[in-house]
N, C-alpha and C positions, 0 to 999 in steps of 0.2 A: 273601410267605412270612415267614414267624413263626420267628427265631433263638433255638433252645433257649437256658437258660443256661447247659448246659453249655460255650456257644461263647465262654459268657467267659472260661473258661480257652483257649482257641486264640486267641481275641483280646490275649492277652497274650504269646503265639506272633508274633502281626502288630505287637506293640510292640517285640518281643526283633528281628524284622526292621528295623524302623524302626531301632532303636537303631543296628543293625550298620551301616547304611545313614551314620550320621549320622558313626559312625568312620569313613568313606571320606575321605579325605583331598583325592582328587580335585575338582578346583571342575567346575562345573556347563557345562562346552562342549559342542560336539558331538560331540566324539571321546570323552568323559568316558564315553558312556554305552552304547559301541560293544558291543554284544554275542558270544560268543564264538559262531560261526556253528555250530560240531557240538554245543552242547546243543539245537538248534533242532530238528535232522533229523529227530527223529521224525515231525514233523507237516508237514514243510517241502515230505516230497516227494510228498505226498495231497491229496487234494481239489483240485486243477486242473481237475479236468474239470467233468463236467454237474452240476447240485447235484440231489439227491432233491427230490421233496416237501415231504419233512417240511424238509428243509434250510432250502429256500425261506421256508415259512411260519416256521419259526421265524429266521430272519436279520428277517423282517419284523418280529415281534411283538420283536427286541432294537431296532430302529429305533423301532418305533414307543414303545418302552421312554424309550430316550433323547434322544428328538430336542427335548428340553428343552438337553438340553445342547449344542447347536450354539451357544450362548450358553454361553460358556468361565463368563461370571458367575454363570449359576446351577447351572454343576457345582459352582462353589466352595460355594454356599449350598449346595448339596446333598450338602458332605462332601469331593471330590475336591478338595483341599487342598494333598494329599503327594507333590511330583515322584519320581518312583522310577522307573526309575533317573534319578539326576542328567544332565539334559541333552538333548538332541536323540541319540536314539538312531539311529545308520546304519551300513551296512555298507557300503562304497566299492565300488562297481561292480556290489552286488547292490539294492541300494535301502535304505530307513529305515523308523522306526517311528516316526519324531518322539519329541513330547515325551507323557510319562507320567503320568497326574496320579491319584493312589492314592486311595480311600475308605479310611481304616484300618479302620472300623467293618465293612466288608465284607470283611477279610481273616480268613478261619477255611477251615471244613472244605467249607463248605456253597456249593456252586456254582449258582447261581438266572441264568439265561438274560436275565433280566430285569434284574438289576443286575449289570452288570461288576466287576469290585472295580478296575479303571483303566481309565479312558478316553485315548486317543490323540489328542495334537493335533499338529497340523504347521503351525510360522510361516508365516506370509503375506509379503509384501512390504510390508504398511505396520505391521508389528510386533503384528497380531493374533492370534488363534492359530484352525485350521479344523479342527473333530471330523471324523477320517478312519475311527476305527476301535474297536475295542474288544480288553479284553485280558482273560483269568479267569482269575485265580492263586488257589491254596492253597499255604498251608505244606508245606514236606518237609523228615522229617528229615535231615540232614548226612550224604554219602554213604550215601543207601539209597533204596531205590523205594519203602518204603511209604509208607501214606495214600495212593496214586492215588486221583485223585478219576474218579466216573464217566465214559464219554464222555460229552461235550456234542455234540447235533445227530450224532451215530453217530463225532464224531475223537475220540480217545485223546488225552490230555493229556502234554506233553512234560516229563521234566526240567531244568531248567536251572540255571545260579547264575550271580547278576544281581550285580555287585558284591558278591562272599564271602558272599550270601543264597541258599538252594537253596531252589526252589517250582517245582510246578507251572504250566506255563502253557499256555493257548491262546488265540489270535489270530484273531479275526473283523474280517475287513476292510467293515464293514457302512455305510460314509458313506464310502468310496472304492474304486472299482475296483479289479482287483489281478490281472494278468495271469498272475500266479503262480497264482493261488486263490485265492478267499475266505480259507481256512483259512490259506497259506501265513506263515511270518512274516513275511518282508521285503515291502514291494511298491518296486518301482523307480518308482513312478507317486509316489511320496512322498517328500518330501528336507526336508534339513535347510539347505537354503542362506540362507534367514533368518533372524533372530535373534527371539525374543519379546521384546516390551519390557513389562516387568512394571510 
């Protein structure tokens, strides 16, 4: 899919996030990136059950999208760069997201199934890192709903703010089961108990 250029003016939207990011103060642990659990709920508590059709096929066609990147090395070659949020992202008792790793060039308006604007990794036990999941943000202005981006796969996209950044998000669990849901944010099948060694 072919990004207007008007999306270069949003993509300076996705540098004004970076920057905010960059003022975080916090260093990069696993608590650093702990997410606040009720901007999640809109989407947290759908999709558990059976997936549609269309669901199906399309969870495949984002697999078979990126399953380049099961190789943490040629996400990087391929742009995902940019840890956001900072750290091993978890909720204690509910499950994790791992660690986050941003395309900036894919943060605007435009949501494409096919390229996630961050991929999810979750450390290993010998300090490497295993694509679990995916994640599709856009920009959102500062306390407001607009710019929703359309459903993806029939879910509605959640508000949230990620270390003092507001965006839309959704969470496809598409390289790790997720007893919760596909869609669900958290999966407890995923933890932060290792460290990356970069």
């Amino acid at each position: 899919m072919t990004r207007p250029t008007s999306a270069l003016l949003l993509l300076a939207t996705a540098c004004a996030l970076l920057a905010a990011c960059a003022g975080d103060a916090t260093p990069p642990t696993a608590t650093a990136a702990t997410v606040v659990a009720d901007d999640h709920g809109t989407h947290s508590k759908i999709a558990t059950g059976t997936l549609t059709v269309d669901q199906e096929a399309g969870i495949k066609a984002a697999r078979k999208a990126t399953a380049r990147f099961n190789s943490f090395n040629q996400a990087q070659k391929a742009g995902y760069t940019t840890q956001f949020p900072l750290g091993c992202a978890q909720l204690p008792g509910i499950g994790a997201q791992a660690y986050h790793y941003m395309n900036p060039a894919l943060v605007d308006n435009i949501i494409d199934l096919e390229h996630p604007e961050l991929l999810m990794y979750e450390p290993q036990r010998n300090g490497s890192l295993e694509l679990v999941g995916l994640d599709y943000v856009a920009p959102r202005p500062v306390n407001t709903l607009d710019n929703k981006p359309a459903p993806l796969l029939g879910m509605e996209f959640a508000p949230i703010v990620v270390q003092g950044v507001s965006v839309w998000a959704l969470h496809i669990w598409a390289w790790r089961p997720n007893a919760l849901g596909v869609f669900t944010p958290w999966n407890p099948a995923v933890s932060c108990q290792y460290q990356f060694q970069e």
